[in-house]
N, C-alpha and C positions, 0 to 999 in steps of 0.2 A: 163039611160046610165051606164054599169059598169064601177066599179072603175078599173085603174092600177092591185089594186091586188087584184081583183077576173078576172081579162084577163090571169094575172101571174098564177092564179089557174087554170085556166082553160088548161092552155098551160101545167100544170104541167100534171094533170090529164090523156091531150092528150098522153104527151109523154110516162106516165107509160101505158099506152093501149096500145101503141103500141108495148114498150118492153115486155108488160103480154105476146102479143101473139106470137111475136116470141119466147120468154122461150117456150111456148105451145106446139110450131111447133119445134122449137130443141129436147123440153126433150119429145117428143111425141114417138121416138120410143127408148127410155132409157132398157128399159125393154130385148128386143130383144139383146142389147149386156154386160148386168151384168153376172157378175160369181158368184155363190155357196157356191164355197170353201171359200180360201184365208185365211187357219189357218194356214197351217204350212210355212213359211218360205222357199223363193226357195232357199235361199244359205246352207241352211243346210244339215247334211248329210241324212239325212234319203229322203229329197227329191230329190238330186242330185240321190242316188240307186236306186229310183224309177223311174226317169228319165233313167238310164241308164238298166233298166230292162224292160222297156216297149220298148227303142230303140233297143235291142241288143238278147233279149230271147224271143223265144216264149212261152215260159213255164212260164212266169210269171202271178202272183197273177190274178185272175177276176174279172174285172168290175161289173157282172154280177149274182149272182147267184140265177138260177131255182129251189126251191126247191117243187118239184111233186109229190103228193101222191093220194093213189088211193081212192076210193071210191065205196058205192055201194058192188054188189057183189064180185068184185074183191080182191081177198083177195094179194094179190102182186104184186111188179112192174118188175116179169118176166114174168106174164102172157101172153098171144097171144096178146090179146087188147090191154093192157097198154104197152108194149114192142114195136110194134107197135105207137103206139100214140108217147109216146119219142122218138120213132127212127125220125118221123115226125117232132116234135119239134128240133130235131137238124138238120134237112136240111132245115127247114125252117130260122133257126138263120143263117147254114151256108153260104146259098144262099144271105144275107143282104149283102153291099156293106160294112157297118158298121162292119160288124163283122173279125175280125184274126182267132179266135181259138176257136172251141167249142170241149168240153170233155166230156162226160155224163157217166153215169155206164152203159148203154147198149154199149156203146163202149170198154169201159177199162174194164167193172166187177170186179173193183177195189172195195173194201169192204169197205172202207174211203167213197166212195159214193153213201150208200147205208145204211137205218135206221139197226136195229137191228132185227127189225121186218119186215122186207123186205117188207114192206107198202109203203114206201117213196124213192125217188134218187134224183141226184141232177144231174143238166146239170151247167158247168162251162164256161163260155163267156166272153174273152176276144176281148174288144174294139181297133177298130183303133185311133190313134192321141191322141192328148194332152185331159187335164183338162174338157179343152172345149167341144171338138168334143166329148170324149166320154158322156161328161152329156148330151149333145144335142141326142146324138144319142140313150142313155139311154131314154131320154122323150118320142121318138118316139116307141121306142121296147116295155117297160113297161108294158104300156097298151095293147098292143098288143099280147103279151103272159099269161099276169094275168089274171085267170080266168080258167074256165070249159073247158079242152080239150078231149073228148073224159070220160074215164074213170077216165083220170088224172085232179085234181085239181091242179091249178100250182100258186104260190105265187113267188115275184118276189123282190132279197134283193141282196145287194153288194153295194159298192162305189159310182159305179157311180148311180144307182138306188136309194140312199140314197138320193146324190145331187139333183136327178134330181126331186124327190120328195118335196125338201124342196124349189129349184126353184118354184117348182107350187104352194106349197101352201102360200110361202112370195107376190105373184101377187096376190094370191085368198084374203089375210088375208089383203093386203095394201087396195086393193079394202072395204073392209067390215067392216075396221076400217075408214075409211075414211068417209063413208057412217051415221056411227055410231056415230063419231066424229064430223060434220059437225052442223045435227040441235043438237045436245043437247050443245055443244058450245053456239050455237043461243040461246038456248030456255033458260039456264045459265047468260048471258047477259044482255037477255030482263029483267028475273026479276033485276038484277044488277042495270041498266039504266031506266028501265020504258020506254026505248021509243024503238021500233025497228026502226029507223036511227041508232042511239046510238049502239045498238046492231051490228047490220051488219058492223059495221066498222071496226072492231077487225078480223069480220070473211074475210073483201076482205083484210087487211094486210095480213095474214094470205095467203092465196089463193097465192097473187102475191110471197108470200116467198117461197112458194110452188113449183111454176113453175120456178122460178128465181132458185132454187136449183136443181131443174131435170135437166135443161138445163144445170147446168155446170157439173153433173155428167155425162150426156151425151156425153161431151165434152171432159170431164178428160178419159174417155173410147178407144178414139181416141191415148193417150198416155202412158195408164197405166191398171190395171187391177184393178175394182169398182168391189166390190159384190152386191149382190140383199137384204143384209140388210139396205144400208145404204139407200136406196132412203125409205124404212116405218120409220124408225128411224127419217130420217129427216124430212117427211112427218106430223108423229107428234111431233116433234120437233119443228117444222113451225108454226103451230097451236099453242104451249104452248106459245112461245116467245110473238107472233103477238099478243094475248091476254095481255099477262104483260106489252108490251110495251103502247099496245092504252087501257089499263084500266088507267094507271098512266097519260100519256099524258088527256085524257080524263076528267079525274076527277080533275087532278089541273085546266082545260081549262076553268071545272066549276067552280069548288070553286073560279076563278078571275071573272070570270062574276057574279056570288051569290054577290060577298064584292063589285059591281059597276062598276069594268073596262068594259072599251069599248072592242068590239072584238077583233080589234089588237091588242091593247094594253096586253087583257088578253090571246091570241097566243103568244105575241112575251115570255108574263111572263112563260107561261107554257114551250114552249122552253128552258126558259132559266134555269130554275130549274129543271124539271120532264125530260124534255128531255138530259141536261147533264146528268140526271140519266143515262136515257136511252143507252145515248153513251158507260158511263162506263159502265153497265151493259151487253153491248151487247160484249164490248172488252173483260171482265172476262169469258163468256160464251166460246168466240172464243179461248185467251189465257189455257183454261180449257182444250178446245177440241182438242188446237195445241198439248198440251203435249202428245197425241197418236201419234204421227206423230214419237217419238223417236221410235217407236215399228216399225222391219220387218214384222210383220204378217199385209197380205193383209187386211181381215176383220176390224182391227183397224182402219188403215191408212184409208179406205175408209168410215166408219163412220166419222171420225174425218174431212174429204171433205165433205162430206153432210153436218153436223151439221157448221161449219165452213160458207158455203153457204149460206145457211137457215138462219142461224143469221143475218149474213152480208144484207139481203134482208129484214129479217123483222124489221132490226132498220132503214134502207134507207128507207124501205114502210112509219115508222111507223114515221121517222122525216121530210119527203120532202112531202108522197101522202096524208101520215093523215091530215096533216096541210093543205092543198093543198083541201080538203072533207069538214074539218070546216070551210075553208074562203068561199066556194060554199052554204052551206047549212044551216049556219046561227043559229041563235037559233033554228028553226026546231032541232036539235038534243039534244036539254037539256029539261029532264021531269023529274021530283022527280023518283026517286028508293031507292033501299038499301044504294045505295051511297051518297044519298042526305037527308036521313032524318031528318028531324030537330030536334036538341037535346034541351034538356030543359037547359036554361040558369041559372046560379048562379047570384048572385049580381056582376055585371061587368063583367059575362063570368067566371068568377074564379072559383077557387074551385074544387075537383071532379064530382059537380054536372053539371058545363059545359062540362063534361069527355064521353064520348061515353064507351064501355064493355070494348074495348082493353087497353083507356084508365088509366078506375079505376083499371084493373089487373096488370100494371107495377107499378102504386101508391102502390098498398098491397105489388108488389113485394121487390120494394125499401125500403119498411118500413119493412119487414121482409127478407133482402137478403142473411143471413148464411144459413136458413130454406129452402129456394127456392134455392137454388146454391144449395145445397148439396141433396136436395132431388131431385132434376131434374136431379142434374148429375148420382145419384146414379140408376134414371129410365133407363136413358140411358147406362149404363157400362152394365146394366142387361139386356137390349138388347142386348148389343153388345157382350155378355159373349158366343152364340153358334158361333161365327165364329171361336174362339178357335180350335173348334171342327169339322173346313172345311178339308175336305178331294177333294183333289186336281185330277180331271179327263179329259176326254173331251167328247162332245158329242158325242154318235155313236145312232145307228140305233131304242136303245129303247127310244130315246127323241121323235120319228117319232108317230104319232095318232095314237092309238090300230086298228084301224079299216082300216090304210093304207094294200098294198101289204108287206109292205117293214117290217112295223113290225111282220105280221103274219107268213113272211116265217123266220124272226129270232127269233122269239119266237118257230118253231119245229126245228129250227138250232141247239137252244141253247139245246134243251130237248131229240135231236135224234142223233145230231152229233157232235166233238169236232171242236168248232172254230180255233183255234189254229192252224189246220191242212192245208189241201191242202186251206181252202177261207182265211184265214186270219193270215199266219205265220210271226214270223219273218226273214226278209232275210238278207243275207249277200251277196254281191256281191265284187266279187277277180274281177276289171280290168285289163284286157290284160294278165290275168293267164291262160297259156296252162295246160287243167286238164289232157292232155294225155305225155305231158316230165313231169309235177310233179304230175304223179298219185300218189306216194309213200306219198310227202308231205300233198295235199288236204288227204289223209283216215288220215293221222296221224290228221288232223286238226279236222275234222270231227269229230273223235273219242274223243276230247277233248271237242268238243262244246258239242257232246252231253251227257258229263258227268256234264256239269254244272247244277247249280240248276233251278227247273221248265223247263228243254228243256223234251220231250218226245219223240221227234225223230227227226230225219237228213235227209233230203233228198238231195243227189246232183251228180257230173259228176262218183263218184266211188261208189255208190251204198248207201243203206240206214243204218243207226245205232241209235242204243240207248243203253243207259249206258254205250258206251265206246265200245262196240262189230258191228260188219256186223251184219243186218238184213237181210230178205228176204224182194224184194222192198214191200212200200204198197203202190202205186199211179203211178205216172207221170214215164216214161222211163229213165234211166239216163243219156242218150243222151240228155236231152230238157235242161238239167240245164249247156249247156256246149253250147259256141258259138265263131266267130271267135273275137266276145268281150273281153271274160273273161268265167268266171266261177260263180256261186252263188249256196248258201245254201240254202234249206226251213228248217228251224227250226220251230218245231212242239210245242204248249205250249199249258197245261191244262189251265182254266180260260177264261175270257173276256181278250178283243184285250188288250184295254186302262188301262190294270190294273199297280198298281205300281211294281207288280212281272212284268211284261213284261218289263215294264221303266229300274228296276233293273237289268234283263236282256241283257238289249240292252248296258247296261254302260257296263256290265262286259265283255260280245264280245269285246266292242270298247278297251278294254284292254287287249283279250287275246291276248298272240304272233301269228302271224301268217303268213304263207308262203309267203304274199305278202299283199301289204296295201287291204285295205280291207272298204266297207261301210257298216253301219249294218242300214237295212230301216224297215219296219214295223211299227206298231200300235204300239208297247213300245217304238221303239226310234222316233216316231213322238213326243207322247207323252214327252219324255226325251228332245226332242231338242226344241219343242214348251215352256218346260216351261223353259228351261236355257235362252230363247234367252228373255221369257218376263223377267224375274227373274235381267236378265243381264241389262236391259233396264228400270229397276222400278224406282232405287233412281236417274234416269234422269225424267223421268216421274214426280215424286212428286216433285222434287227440281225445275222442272220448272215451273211447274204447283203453286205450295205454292209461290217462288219465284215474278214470273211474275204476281199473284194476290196481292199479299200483295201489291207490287209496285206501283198499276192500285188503291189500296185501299189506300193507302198513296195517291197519287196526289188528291186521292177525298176529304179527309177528315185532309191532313196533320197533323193528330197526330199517332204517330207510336203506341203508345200503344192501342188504340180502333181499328186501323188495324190490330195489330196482332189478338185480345180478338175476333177479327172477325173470322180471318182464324182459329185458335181453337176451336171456339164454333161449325164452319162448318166442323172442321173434325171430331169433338165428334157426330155430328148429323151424317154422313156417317157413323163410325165406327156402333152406334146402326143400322143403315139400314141392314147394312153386315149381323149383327148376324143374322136378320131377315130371311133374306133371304135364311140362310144355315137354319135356325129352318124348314122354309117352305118348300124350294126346294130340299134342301140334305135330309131333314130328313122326310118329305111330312107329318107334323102337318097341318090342314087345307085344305087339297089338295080338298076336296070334294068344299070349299065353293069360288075355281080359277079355279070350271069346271073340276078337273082331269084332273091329265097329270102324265108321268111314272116317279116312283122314283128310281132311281137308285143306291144313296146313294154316290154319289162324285157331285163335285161342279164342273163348267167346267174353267180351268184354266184363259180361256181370261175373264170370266166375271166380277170379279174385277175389273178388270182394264176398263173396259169398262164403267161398270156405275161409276167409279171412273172420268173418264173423264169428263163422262155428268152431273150426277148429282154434281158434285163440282162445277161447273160452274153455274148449275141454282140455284143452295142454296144461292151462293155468289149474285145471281141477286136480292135475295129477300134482302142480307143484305145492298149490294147499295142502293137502293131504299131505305129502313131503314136509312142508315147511312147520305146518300144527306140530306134525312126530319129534320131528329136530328141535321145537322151539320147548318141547316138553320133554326132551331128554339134555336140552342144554338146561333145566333147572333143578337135573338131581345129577347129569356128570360131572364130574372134577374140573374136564377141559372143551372145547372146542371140536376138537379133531374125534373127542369120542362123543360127543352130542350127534353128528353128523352121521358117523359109521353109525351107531348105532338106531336112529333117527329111521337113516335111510334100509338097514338091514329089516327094519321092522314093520316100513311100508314098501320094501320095491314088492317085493312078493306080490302084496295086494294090486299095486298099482300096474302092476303088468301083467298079470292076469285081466284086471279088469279092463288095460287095453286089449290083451290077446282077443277075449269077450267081444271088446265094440270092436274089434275086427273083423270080426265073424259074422257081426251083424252088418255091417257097412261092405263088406263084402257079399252080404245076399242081395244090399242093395242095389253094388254093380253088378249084380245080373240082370237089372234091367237093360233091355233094348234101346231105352233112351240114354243117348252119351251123357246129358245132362246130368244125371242121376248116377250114368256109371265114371265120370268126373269125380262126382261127388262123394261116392261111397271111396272109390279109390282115395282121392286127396284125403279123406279125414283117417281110414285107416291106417295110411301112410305118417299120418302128419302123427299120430297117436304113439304107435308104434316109436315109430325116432324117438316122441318124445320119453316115453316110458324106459326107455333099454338106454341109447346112447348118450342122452341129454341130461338125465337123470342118475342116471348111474355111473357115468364115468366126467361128463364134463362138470356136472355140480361140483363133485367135492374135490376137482380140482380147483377149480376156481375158488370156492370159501377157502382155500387152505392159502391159495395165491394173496388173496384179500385180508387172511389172515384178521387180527384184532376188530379193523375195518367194518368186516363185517356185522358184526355184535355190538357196533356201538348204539347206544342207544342216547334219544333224549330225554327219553321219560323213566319214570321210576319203577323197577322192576316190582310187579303183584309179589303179596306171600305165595312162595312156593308151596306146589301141591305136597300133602301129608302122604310120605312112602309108603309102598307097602312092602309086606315083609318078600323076602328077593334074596339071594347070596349077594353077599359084596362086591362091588362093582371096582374094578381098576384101571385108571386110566388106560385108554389102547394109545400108542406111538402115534402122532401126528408125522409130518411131512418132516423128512431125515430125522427121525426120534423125538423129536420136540414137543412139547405138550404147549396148548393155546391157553394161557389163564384166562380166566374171565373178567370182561370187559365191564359189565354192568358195574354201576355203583352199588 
């Protein structure tokens, strides 16, 4: 007959089946309504101009751009055949429901659209509706025109072609990291555990945090706008957690059952130690991730929802369903592993010789802690020394796989024609300025913008200039730049969109005098207003983030100075991550052995901040865990020096593992084709790893032994200490040159 609580396990178990499957059935079609974009900020001006340029002109910037060249015999694209084939291509685009406006050089014989070698032209294609509709309707065209037409080879790059691109392949890459992620998880475990019961239970928390997090992203879609990062982000996101949580869970469940408790008895103890970890840990992760939420750029906000989620599910999996798996399943799930090995014993357990690896390296560390502080920290600053040297950008079109559409028509963009020009200017847009009562005004204005530095020409309702003079037009009629809206400029610039001459451009517009307010949009002042608004938004970021940790790390451990010694040592570990990262991805040292991806030589503005969110919080997960162990072995050891050693002997194991773990997983993630993603997988496995092995294990306990009494002072009154259990006698182990640390508490 079962007992009460394997009925109560059972009923648990039911009920999370049942919520798995509606998550399942909610977040099942998540996919179909995420967005792309969500960098720049809707309230800003460069997106307001953009908005009011797609509502009000026809003549604005393309979605779209065809770039067709010939091949074969044909030596030009004015030939019968290729002339022909394009005229085709633009009634084919015209005829789309999707499409407003197509412009090609067989129409115009504008020479702006048209190589130099009359080999190549470009067809220009502007999309109906918003963000959305035109990446949707981008997906569908894409593929549809890239490829062998006739004599014309057509390559297929612009905006929405970028988006829609990276749409496809964050579905393609979540799929294949997942795949990837899933048995080596397992197969990581099993040797961990020795047993697959053991193993598999890590990967169904996991699973359930998984769908539990789609579903609410799915949900949050219903009121807000979610990108297509945050669901792979969380994805393995969900996996890393689910594993740290039921490793620790796990392995104290054992170690009470090893020293003789009965099962309950040794659930309820695991709960009440491993699993308060767990709570704090999961709150640092979430409080980590909240602090993105002070940022307006979509992209953040909606990781910081997914990750948020995901947490929240995998510590509810990991404290209600885990528990709930071990009361059903009994000893079946404990079999000797890596985690259970038996260590050779000293006389009474004492000594370094009862010490496991992790153990004996904080022993050396505390006996030699000026040597070890100083040489670890001085590792780390030399990591961290190339972020110095971050150059500040954003992704555009050469982050995309060499082998896409989207990169191969901007790689003869960039070689054949000036981006700057009619695909990629920057604009200015005059609301509700009539360009025909102040024709006099707009030339006079015109003729100023385009004396400023790096503009190359003007185009707008009075005709074209550069340097300050009337051209003869080169493009678009100047009727298209005039509407019962307003009026705007195409400003023409040498260089990449995203460059800081463009940024500095777009400030100095938004200062020149001019006829009427005015918005200046474009790829400089995206760039310009994306990083004022993050820039504007950081010292809320870290003040909340530092803040609301340290807080969550004081309730754990109420002594204030081993919570600070904490949050410092984890932002010393991030900072080396950083440099890393610019060493690798800005500067592409290594690039052959992360599979190749393009270097472009700027870091992209949000990424800071992003793994700043995530990985602070999983660092801090590792030093919870850390700090719980030590703060419950400072209340049955003699001293200090042996709370520590033993503290740390007893969770590095776990803790590194369960980095090894979200290595593993963060490294399926960088095999995605998008750098954004393979940033990201790299930075946190990077940032983990440090934290786990070098931060953890060797600069900790030099420091508490540096800080010595310091540490452990408290101002509040030490709780009754937890009731022993029965254990050999424990001996103080040697602090730093022999010394033992008394205890501080009153």
């Amino acid at each position: 007959m079962r007992s009460p609580r394997c009925r109560a396990a059972w009923t648990v178990l039911a009920l999370a089946a049942g919520l798995a499957a509606a998550c399942a059935w909610i977040g099942a079609a998540v996919d179909g309504r995420l967005s792309p974009g969500g960098v720049v900020p809707a309230a800003t001006e460069a997106a307001r101009a953009d908005r009011l340029l797609q509502e009000g002109f026809a003549s604005a910037p393309p979605h779209l751009v065809l770039v067709t060249r010939v091949s074969g015999a044909t030596r030009s694209v004015e030939e019968g055949a290729a002339a022909a084939q394009g005229n085709e291509l633009v009634r084919r685009l015209s005829a789309d429901r999707s499409v407003a406006r197509v412009v090609s050089y067989w129409q115009t014989r504008s020479p702006s659209l048209r190589s130099a070698d009359r080999r190549s032209a470009l067809v220009l294609v502007r999309l109906r509706g918003g963000e959305r509709e035109a990446t949707a309707a981008a997906g569908r065209l894409v593929p549809r025109m890239a490829g062998r037409h006739g004599p014309l080879q057509v390559e297929v790059t612009g905006e929405a072609a970028s988006r829609a691109e990276a749409l496809r392949l964050a579905e393609r890459d979540q799929f294949r990291a997942e795949v990837l992620a899933l048995p080596l998880t397992a197969l990581l475990l099993l040797v961990v555990f020795g047993s697959v019961v053991a193993a598999l239970l890590p990967v169904a928390v996991g699973v359930l945090a998984v769908l539990g997090a789609q579903a609410v992203l799915r949900l949050l879609t219903f009121c807000t706008e979610v990108t297509v990062s945050a669901t792979n982000i969380s994805s393995a996101l969900g996996f890393a957690l689910a594993v740290d949580y039921s490793l620790f869970l796990l392995a104290r469940h054992r170690e009470e059952t090893a020293a003789g408790a009965e099962p309950g008895t040794a659930l309820r103890t695991a709960l009440r130690t491993a699993g308060r970890a767990v709570l704090f840990s999961a709150g640092t992760v979430i409080l980590s991730l909240a602090s993105l939420l002070v940022f307006p750029h979509t992209i953040l906000r909606s990781i910081a929802y997914g990750g948020i989620a995901v947490t929240a599910f995998a510590a509810l999996a990991g404290l209600v369903v885990l528990p709930a798996l071990l009361t059903v399943l009994g000893p079946r799930v404990h079999r000797p592993g890596l985690l259970t090995r038996r260590r050779r014993q000293g006389p009474g357990g004492s000594g370094s010789a009862g010490l496991g690896g992790w153990g004996r390296l904080a022993l050396t560390a505390q006996r030699r802690p000026w040597l070890v502080a100083v040489g670890v920290t001085a590792v780390l600053l030399v990591l961290a020394a190339p972020f110095t040297r971050v150059q500040i950008g954003l992704f555009d079109d050469r982050v995309q796989p060499a082998t896409s559409t989207v990169a191969k028509a901007g790689t003869v963009l960039r070689h054949d024609y000036r981006l700057g020009t009619v695909i990629t200017p920057t604009t200015v847009v005059l609301p509700h300025f009539d360009p025909r009562r102040h024709a006099a005004d707009l030339d006079a204005y015109a003729r100023r913008v385009s004396l400023q530095k790096s503009v190359a020409r003007v185009e707008t309702a009075t005709g074209s200039y550069a340097r300050g003079a009337r051209t003869p037009p080169a493009g678009t009629a100047a009727s298209a730049y005039a509407s019962p809206h307003g009026a705007w400029l195409a400003v023409a610039t040498p260089g990449e969109p995203y460059s800081t001459a463009n940024r500095d451009l777009a400030r100095t517009l938004r200062g020149l005098p001019a006829p009427a307010p005015v918005l200046v949009g474009g790829p400089g002042a995206v760039l310009d207003d994306v990083q004022r608004t993050l820039l504007a938004r950081l010292p809320w970021c870290l003040a909340i983030a530092g803040a609301t940790l340290l807080a969550l790390t004081l309730a754990l451990t109420r002594r204030p100075v081993l919570a600070l010694t904490a949050l410092l040592l984890n932002a010393l570990s991030l900072a080396a991550s950083f440099g890393a990262l610019v060493f690798v991805f800005q500067e592409g040292h290594g690039a052959g052995l992360l599979g190749g991806f393009p270097v472009t030589g700027t870091t992209d503005v949000l990424m800071p901040a992003l793994i700043f969110g995530i990985a602070f919080g999983l660092s801090m997960d590792y030093e919870i865990f850390l700090l719980a162990r030590v703060c419950e072995e400072y209340e049955r050891a003699p001293d200090a020096a042996t709370a520590v050693v033993r503290g740390l002997d007893r969770t590095a194991r776990l803790f590194t593992w369960a980095a090894l773990t979200l290595a593993v997983v963060m490294a399926a993630l960088a095999t995605s084709d998008l750098v954004m993603l393979k940033i990201i997988g790299v930075g946190l496995a990077l940032a983990v790893l440090l934290d786990a092995t070098v931060v953890r294990g060797l600069l900790a306990p030099a420091v508490l032994a540096l800080a010595g009494r310091t540490a452990w002072w408290s101002p509040w009154p030490r709780p009754p200490a937890p009731a022993p259990r029965p254990s050999p006698q424990r001996r103080p182990l040697a602090g730093p040159a022999g010394t033992r640390h008394p205890r501080s508490d009153p």
